[in-house]
N, C-alpha and C positions, 0 to 999 in steps of 0.2 A: 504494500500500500504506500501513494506518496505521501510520504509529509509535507504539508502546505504549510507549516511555518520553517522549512529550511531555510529559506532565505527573509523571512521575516528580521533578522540581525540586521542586514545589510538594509533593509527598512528606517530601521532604529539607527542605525549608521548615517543615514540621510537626515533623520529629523535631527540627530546631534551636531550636525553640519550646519543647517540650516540655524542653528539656536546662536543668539549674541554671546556663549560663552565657550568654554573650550571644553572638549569632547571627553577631560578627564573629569569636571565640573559636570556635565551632563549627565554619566556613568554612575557619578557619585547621588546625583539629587535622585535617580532612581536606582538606586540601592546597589550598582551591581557596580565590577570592574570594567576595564576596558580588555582585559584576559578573557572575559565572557566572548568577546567578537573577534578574537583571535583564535587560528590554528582550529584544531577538531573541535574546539568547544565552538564556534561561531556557526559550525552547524549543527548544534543544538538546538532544540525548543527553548524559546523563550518563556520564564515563568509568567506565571501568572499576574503577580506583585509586579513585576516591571514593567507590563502593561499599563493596569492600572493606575502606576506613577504619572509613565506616561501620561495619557491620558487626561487626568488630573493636573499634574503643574504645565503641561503643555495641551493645551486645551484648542488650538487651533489643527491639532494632528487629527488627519481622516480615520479614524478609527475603522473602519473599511478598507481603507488602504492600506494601512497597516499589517493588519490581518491578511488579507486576500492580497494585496499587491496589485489590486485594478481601484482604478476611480469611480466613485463613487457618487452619483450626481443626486443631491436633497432636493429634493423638491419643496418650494414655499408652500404653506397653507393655503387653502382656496382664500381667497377675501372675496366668497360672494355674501355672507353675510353683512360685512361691514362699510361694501358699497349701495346697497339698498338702501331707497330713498326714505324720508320717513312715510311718506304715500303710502310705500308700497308696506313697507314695515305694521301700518295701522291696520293696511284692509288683508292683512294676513293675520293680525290679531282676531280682528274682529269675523273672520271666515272660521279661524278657529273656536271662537266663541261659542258661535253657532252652531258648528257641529257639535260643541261638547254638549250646546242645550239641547240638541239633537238628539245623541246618545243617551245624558239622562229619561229624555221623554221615551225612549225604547227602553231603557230598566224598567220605566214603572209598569207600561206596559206589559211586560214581558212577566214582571210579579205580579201582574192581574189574570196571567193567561195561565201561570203555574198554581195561580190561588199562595201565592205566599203574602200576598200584601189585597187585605180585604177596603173596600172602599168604606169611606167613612159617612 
């Protein structure tokens, strides 16, 4: 089976490059050496914990990318709610409205036809 974080190091090797500090600083803020991304050990599995360092003090890294090694494209939340007008916002209220009075007026019914709710 492959392992798909083989090259996950050289990942972490990129985003310590990319960081305002130097790569021994880097190693250290998430816990590990810079011996971890050298020689056999660099194709090791990356723990767990240096993920989530990652992750956490460098908070602009793809986590997606990281992992997988492709891009990863977010998509924004719709804003169709928070461009709707208030027009339109009122008369979806008030449709809703209606239907709920709607649906009550079918409960009672509906306990009159079961004999649960006797009329008064």
């Amino acid at each position: 089976m492959k392992n798909i974080f083989t090259n996950i190091k050289e990942r972490v090797m990129e985003v310590a490059e990319r960081q305002p500090i130097t790569k021994q600083e880097f190693f250290k803020s998430i816990d590990m050496t810079s011996a971890n991304f050298r020689g056999k050990a660099k194709d090791s599995p990356l723990n767990s914990n240096a993920i989530v360092n990652i992750i956490t003090k460098y908070p602009d890294t793809d986590l997606h990318w990281l992992l997988l090694g492709d891009a990863h494209v977010v998509q924004e939340p719709s804003k169709e709610y928070s461009t709707a007008s208030d027009d339109d916002k009122d008369r979806l209220i008030e449709a809703l409205l209606d239907q709920i009075a709607e649906l009550k007026s079918d409960k009672e019914d509906l306990k009159k036809l079961l004999g649960l709710r006797k009329d008064k």
